[in-house]
C-alpha positions in Angstrom: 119.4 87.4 79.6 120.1 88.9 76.0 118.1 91.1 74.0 117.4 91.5 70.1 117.0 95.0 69.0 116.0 97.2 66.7 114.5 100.9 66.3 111.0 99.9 67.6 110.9 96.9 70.0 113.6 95.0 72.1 112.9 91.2 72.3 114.2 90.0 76.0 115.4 86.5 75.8 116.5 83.9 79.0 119.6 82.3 78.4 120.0 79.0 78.9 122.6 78.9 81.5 123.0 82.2 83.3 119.1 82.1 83.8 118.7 78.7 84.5 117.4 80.0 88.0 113.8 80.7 86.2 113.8 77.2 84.4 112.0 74.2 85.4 109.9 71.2 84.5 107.5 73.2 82.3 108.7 75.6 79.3 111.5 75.3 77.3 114.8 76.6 78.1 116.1 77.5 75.1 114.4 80.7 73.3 112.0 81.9 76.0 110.8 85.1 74.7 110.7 87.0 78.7 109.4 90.3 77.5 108.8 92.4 74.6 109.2 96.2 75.0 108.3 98.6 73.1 110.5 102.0 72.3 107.6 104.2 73.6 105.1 102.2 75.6 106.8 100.1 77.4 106.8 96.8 78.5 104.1 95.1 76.0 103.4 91.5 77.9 102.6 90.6 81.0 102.4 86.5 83.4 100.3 85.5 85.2 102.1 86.9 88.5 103.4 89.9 86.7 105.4 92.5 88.3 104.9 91.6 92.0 107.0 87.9 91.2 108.4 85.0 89.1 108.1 82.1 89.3 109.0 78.8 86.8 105.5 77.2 86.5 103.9 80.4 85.8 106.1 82.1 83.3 106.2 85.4 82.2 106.6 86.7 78.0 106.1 84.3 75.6 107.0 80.6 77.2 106.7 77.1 74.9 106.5 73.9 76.3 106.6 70.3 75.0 106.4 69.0 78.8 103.1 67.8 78.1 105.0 64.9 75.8 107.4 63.6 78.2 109.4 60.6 76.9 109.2 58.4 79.9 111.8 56.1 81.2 111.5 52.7 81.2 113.7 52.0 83.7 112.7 54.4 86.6 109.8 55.0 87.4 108.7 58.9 87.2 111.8 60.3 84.9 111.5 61.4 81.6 113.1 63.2 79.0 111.4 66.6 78.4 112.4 68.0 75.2 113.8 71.4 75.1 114.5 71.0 79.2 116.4 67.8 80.0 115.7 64.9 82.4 113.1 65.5 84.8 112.1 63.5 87.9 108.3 64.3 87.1 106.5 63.5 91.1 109.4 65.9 92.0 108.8 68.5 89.8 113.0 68.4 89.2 115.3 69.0 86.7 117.8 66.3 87.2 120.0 67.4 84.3 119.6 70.3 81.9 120.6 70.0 78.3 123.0 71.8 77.0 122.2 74.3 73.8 124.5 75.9 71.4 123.8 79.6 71.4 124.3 81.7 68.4 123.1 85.6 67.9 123.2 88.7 66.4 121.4 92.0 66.7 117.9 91.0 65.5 117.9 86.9 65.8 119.2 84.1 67.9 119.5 80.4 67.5 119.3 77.7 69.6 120.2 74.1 68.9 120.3 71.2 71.1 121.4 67.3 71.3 118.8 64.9 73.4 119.7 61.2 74.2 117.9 59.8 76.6 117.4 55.5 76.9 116.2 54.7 72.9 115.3 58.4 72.2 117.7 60.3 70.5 116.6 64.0 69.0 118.2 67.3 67.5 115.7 70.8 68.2 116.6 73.6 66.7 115.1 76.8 67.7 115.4 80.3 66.2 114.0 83.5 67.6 114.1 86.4 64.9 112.8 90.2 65.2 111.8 91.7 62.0 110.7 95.2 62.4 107.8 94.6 64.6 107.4 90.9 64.1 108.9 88.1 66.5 109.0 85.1 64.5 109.8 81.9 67.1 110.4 79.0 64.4 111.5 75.2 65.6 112.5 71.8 63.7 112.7 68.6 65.5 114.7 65.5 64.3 114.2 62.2 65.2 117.6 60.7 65.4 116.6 57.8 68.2 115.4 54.5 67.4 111.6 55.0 68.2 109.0 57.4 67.2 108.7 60.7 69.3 104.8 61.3 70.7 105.6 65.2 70.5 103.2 68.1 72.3 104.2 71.9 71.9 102.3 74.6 73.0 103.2 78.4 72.9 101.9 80.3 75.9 102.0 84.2 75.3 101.0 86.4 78.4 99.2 89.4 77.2 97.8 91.9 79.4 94.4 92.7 80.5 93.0 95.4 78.9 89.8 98.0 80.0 87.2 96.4 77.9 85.9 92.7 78.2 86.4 91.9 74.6 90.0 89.6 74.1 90.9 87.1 71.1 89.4 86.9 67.8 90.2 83.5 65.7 89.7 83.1 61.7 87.9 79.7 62.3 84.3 78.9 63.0 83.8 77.7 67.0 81.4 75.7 68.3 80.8 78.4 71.1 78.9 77.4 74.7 79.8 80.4 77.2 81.3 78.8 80.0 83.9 79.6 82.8 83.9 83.3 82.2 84.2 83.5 78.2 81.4 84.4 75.7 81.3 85.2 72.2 80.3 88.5 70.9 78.1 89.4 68.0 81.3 90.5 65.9 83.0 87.4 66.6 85.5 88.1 69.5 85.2 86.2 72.9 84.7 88.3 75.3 85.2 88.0 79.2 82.1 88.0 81.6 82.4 87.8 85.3 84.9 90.5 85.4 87.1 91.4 87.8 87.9 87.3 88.1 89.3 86.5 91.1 90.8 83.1 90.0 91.8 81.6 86.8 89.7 81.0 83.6 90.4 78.1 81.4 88.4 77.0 78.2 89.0 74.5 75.4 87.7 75.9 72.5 85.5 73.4 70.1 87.1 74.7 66.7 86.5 74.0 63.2 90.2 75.0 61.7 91.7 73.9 58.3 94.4 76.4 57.6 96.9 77.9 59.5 95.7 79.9 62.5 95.5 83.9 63.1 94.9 86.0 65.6 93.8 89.3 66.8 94.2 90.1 70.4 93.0 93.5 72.1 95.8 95.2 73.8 96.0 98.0 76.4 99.0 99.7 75.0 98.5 99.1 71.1 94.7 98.7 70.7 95.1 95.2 69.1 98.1 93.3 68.2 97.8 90.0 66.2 99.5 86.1 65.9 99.7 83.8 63.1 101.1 80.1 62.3 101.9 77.9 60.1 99.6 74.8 61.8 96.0 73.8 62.2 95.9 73.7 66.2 95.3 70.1 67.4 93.8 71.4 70.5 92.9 74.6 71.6 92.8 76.1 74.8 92.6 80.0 76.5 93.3 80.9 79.9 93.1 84.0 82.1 93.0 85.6 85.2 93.5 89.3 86.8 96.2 89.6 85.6 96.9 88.7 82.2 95.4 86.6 78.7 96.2 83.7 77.1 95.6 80.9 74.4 97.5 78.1 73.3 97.2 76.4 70.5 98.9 72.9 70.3 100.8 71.1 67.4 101.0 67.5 68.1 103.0 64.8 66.3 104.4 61.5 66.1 108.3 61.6 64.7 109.2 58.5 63.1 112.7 57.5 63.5 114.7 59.2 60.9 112.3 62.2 60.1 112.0 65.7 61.6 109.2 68.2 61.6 109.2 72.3 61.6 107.0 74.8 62.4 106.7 78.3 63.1 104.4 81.2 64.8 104.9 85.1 64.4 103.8 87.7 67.2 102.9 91.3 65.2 102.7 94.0 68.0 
């Protein structure tokens, strides 16, 4: 693990090799933001185990994922390339063979870049995680070098914690609200929590109405409210929760032809 620093937050970061013991068939291994702590309160995220354990399904900090695009194999069955992980025998929940990332950093950002080949994909991803002042910007371009389109799903999971009042996520696009499975919307706009203490976890697609880049506002136990932007229209748009900890996950989804790359970006303000 490395860190980026400056005079108000240090940004914890797994690195792809020495900490390939919390990697798996799920979030990418190269700029997995593990925690973010601040100079006076602390330890600002949170997972949805965290601090009595890890584990690599669950995550911890801000994971992303594109596992939900796998590029399948068409000559055994269950393997597929993941990208940003490596091959993965899928019914085994394995990572037969990580790829490798070129690793470069200085105090306040850190780039990864990695080379996929797998059967007739072929794909470069480039990843850069950069701190600016209390900002963490996690920006990533995928080309296409292969010889057939790439059907790609990324999703950023941040963990934040549960805080003392029921109110959580405010969104700058209209929803087509229901309350359902332990969410409602309040009068102000922010969806709220009901049910509360949950005992088990909380997941809601949210019916949205988005055409500009999404933002953000999240309630926070240690800050009062911290916020999110990017630079996408979410394709689908999900929260979860339980006891422990807050989520949403907003996808960006994409077909790369051959030849063509893509890039995109999301900043945490705490």
């Amino acid at each position: 693990m490395f860190s980026l620093t400056n005079g108000s937050l240090e940004v914890q970061l797994l690195d792809p090799v020495a900490d390939r013991a919390r990697f798996g068939v799920r979030y990418c291994t190269g700029g997995y933001v593990f925690q973010v702590v601040d100079s006076v309160h602390g330890d600002l995220l949170t997972g949805p185990t965290f601090p009595d354990s890890f584990n690599w399904f669950d995550g911890q900090g801000i994971p992303d994922a594109f596992n939900l695009g796998p590029l399948h194999s068409t000559t055994t069955l269950g393997h597929a390339l993941i990208i940003g992980i490596g091959v993965c025998d899928l019914p085994s929940k394995t990572v037969r063979s990580f790829s490798e990332w070129n690793v470069r950093r200085d105090a306040t950002s850190a780039e990864f870049t990695t080379l996929q080949a797998y059967e007739d994909h072929a794909l470069q991803l480039y990843r850069t995680v950069t701190l600016i002042e209390r900002t963490v910007r996690s920006h990533t371009t995928l080309r296409n070098d292969g010889k057939t389109a790439i059907p790609m799903r990324w999703f950023p999971h941040p963990f934040y914690p549960q805080t003392s009042t029921d109110e959580l996520l405010w969104v700058n696009t209209a929803l087509d609200w229901h309350d359902a499975n332990g969410y409602t919307q309040s009068r102000n706009g922010f969806i709220a929590r009901t049910g509360w203490p949950w005992k088990e976890g909380k997941y809601l697609p949210l019916d949205h109405h988005a055409t500009a880049p999404l933002v953000l506002l999240q309630r926070h136990p240690k800050l009062g409210m911290v916020s999110a932007a990017c630079s996408y229209v979410p394709d689908f748009f999900p929260i979860w929760g339980n006891a422990a900890t807050f989520s949403w996950e907003p996808f960006f989804e994409r077909s790369v032809a051959p030849r063509q790359s893509v890039s995109w970006w999301i900043d945490y303000m705490f």
